[in-house]
KELUM-415958 format. One line per 3 residues: their letters; for each residue z, x, y of C-alpha. Coordinates in steps of 0.2 Angstrom, whole numbers, always signed. Example, Ala and Ser with C-alpha at 12.3 -4.5 7.8 and 13.67 -1.06 7.14 Angstrom:
<nodes>
AS) +39 +62 -22 ~ +36 +68 -5
</nodes>
This chain:
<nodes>
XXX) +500 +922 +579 ~ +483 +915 +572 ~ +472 +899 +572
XXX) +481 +898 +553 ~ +498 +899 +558 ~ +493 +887 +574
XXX) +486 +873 +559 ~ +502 +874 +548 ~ +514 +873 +563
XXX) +506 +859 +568 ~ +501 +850 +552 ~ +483 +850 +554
XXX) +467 +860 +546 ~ +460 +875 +553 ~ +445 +864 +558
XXX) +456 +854 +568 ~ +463 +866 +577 ~ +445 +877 +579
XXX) +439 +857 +589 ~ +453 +857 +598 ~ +450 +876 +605
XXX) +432 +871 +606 ~ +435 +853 +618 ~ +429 +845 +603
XXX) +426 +825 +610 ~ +430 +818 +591 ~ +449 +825 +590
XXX) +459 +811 +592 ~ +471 +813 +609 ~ +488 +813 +598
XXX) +483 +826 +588 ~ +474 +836 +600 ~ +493 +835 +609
XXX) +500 +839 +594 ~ +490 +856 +594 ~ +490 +859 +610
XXX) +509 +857 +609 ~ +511 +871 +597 ~ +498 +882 +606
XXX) +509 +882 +621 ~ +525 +884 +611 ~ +518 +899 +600
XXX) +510 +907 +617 ~ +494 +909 +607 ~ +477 +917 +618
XXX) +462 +913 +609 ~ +453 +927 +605 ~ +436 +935 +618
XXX) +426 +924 +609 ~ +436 +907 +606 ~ +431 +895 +618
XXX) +439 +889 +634 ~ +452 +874 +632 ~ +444 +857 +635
XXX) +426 +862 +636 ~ +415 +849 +627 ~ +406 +851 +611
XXX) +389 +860 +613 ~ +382 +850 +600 ~ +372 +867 +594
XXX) +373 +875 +578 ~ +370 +893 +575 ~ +358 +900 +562
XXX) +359 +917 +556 ~ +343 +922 +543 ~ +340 +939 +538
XXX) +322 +938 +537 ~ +310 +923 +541 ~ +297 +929 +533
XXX) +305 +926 +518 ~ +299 +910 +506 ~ +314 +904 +500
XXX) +326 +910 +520 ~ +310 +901 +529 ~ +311 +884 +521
XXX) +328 +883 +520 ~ +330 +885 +540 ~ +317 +873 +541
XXX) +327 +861 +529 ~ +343 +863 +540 ~ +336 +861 +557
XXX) +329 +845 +551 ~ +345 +838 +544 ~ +352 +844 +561
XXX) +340 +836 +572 ~ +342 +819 +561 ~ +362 +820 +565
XXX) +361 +825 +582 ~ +363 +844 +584 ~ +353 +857 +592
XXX) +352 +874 +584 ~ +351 +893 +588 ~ +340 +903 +578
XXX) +344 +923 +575 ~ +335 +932 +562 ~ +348 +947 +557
XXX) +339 +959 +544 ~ +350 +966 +533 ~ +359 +980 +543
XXX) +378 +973 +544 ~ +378 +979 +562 ~ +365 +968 +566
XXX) +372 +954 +557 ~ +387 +957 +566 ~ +378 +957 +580
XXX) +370 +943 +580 ~ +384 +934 +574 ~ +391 +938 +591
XXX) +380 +931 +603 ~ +379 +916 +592 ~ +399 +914 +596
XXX) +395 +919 +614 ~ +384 +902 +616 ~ +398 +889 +613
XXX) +389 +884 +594 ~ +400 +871 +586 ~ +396 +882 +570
XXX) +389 +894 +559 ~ +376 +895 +545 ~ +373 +909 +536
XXX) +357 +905 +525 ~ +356 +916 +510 ~ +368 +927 +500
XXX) +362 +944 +507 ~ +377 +941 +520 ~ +391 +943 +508
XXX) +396 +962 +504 ~ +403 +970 +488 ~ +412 +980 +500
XXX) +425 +967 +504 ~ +430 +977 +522 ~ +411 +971 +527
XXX) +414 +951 +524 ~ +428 +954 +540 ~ +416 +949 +553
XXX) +413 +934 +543 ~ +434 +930 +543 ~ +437 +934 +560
XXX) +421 +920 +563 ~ +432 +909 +554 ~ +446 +908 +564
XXX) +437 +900 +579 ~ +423 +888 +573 ~ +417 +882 +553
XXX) +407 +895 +544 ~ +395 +887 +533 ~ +386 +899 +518
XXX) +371 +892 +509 ~ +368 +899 +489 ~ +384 +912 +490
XXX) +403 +909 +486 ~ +414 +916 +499 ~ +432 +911 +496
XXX) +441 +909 +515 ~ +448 +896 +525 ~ +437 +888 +536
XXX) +424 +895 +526 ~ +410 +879 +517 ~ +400 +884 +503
XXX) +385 +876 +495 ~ +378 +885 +482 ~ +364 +885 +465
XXX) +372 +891 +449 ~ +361 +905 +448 ~ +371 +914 +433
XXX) +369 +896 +423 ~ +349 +894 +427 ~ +344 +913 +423
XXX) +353 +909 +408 ~ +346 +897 +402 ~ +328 +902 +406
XXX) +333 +916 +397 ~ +337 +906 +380 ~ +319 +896 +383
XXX) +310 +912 +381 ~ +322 +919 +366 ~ +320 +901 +358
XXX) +302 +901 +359 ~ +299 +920 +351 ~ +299 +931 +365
XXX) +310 +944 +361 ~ +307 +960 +373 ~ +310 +950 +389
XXX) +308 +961 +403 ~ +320 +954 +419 ~ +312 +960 +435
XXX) +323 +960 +451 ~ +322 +965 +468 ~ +339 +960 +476
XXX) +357 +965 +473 ~ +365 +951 +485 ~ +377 +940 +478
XXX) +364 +928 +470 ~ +355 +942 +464 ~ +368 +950 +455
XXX) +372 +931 +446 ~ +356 +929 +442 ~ +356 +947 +432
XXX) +371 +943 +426 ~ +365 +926 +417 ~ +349 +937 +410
XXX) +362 +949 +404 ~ +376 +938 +396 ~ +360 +928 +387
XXX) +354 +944 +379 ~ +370 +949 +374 ~ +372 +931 +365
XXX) +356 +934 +353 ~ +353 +943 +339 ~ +341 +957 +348
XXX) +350 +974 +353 ~ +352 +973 +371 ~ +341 +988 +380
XXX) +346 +991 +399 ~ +329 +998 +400 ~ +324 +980 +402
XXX) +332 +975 +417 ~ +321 +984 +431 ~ +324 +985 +449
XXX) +310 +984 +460 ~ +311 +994 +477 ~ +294 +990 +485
XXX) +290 +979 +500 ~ +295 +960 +495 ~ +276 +953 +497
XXX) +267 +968 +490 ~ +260 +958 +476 ~ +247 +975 +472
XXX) +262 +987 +473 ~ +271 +975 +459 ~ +258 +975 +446
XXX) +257 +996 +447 ~ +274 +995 +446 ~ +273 +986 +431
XXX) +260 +998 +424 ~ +270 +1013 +428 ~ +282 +1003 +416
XXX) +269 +1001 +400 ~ +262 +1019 +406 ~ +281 +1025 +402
XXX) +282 +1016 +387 ~ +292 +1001 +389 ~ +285 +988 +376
XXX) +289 +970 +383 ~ +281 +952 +377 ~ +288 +942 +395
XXX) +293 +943 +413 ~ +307 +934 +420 ~ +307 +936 +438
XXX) +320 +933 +452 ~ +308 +926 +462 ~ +291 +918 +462
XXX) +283 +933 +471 ~ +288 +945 +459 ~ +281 +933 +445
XXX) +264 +934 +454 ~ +265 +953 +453 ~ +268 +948 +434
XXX) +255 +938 +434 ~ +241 +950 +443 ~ +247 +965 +429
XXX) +244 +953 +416 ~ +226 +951 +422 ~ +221 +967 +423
XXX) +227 +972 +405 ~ +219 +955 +398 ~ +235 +950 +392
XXX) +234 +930 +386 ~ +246 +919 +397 ~ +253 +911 +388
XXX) +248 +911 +372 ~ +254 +930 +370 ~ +264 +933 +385
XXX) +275 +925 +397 ~ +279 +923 +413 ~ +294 +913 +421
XXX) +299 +916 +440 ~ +314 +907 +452 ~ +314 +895 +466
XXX) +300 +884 +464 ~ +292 +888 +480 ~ +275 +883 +485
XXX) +268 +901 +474 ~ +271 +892 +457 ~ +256 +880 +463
XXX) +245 +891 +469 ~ +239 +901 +456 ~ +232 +899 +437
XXX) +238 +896 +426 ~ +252 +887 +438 ~ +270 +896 +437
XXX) +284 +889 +426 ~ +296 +893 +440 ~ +317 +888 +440
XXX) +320 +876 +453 ~ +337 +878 +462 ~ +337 +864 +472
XXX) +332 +872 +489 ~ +332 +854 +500 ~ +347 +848 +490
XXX) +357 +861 +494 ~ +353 +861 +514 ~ +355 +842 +514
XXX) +372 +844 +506 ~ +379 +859 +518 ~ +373 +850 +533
XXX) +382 +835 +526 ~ +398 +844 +523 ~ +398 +852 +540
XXX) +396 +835 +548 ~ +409 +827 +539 ~ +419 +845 +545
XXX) +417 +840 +562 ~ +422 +823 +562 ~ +439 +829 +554
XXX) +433 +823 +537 ~ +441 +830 +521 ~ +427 +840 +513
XXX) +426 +851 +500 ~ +426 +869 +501 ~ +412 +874 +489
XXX) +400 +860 +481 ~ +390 +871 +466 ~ +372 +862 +460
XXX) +364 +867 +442 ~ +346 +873 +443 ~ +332 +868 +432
XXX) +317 +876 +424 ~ +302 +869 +429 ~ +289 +869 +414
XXX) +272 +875 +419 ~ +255 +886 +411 ~ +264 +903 +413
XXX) +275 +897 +397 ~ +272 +890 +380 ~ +285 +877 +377
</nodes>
């Protein structure tokens, strides 16, 4: 017997029946009854980690970030704790890394502290391996588990993701459009958003007239700031042999590797190469010429999850998944 088989019996959502567990004050009392009724019939024992029957809400909201130091992680947690605080909720705070024991983890102690839910900001917590998402289930069957930028399809699970296939694909095509033909793709990050943005790269290449190369889609391994060890990495490229006109980055940071390699060849940005990069963070402003950078909506997306988790909690019908289209930011590292 579990929490699903509790919501069907009884006719109610998973949520419903997570609020009830959880003492939630904004179930109403016939259907708390109702729920309770069935829980008693079924002999169902929340698990270690549910929460005592009629404890109050917490009013707290757990956080789980794989690394702060991170642009794009940083200011989304500072986004989310502000639409928390404006609608009343506390928050918890655990910065994970990427090790899936440690998300694990942290995941615990976050269910351990009573939270009314769970955001998991960035892709990175979704595996390929799909035996490693089963922390992320068994989470789900006791309280709302939120996902920013990654698709994750369970119950009780909310995602609110950027298209990041759509918007690399398209900033793809801008170059291709505008005469750039050897369009080298620089990544550093193989979580789900990452692989979608490769993939849009990929499927746009495919679509024009140029013979795809793999040899142009290069993974970088080095430290994430280490704008020094990008532009050698770079090099090492040209040094090899590789022949490329533009950089399309899947980040800023890795465009202002681009941009520093550029400099010291004297390569002419824009006028004979390019440079695009992706989240239009605070970088794209802060360097000459500025960066024309793919915005993906950052605030709007943590305005919108923390909206559908509120409307979660009040027993609203809310949708599952809720996608938003990126845009590409036109700046002095392009032409067009």
């Amino acid at each position: 017997m579990t929490i699903y088989d509790i919501s069907e019996k009884a006719g109610v959502s998973i949520a419903t029946v997570s609020r009830v567990l959880n003492g939630n004050a904004n179930v109403k009392p016939k259907t708390k009854k109702r729920v309770m009724d069935v829980i008693e019939e079924c002999g169902y024992t929340p698990n270690a980690f549910a929460r005592g029957l009629g404890l109050n809400t917490m009013n707290t909201i757990g956080i789980l970030c794989a690394d702060s130091s991170d642009l794009y992680l940083a200011k989304a947690v500072y986004y989310i704790e502000q639409c928390l605080r404006e609608n009343n909720y506390n928050s918890i705070l655990c910065c994970t890394g990427y090790d899936l024991a440690s998300k694990k983890a942290s995941l615990d102690l976050l269910l351990s502290k009573r939270v009314d839910s769970v955001i998991m900001v960035g892709s990175n917590f979704i595996a390929t391996n799909d035996e490693d998402n089963k922390y992320i289930r068994d989470a789900a069957e006791q309280i709302p588990i939120m996902l920013l930028n990654a698709d994750f399809d369970y119950p009780n699970v909310y995602c609110t993701l950027c298209d990041d296939y759509k918007s690399m694909f398209e900033a793809t095509q801008a170059l291709l459009n505008h005469g750039t033909q050897k369009i080298l793709y620089l990544y550093n990050s193989q979580s789900y958003s990452g692989m979608k943005k490769l993939s849009g790269y990929q499927a746009a290449m495919l679509q024009s007239d140029l013979t795809f190369n793999k040899d142009y889609m290069q993974f970088y391994k080095g430290e994430r700031e280490d704008v020094d060890s990008i532009a050698e990495f770079l090099t090492g490229l040209a040094k090899n042999g590789l022949k490329f006109d533009s950089i399309l980055a899947s980040d800023d940071t890795l465009a202002i590797g681009a941009m520093k390699y550029a400099k010291q060849k004297d390569l002419s940005v824009p006028d004979n190469f390019s440079i695009i990069g992706y989240n239009n963070s605070l970088l794209a402003s802060c360097c000459e010429p500025a960066l024309t950078s793919v915005d993906n909506r950052l605030k709007t997306l943590c305005s919108q999850l923390v909206k559908t988790l509120m409307g979660v909690l009040t027993e609203a019908e809310m949708p599952q998944k809720v996608i938003f289209s990126g845009e590409l930011i036109k700046r002095g590292t392009t032409n067009f």
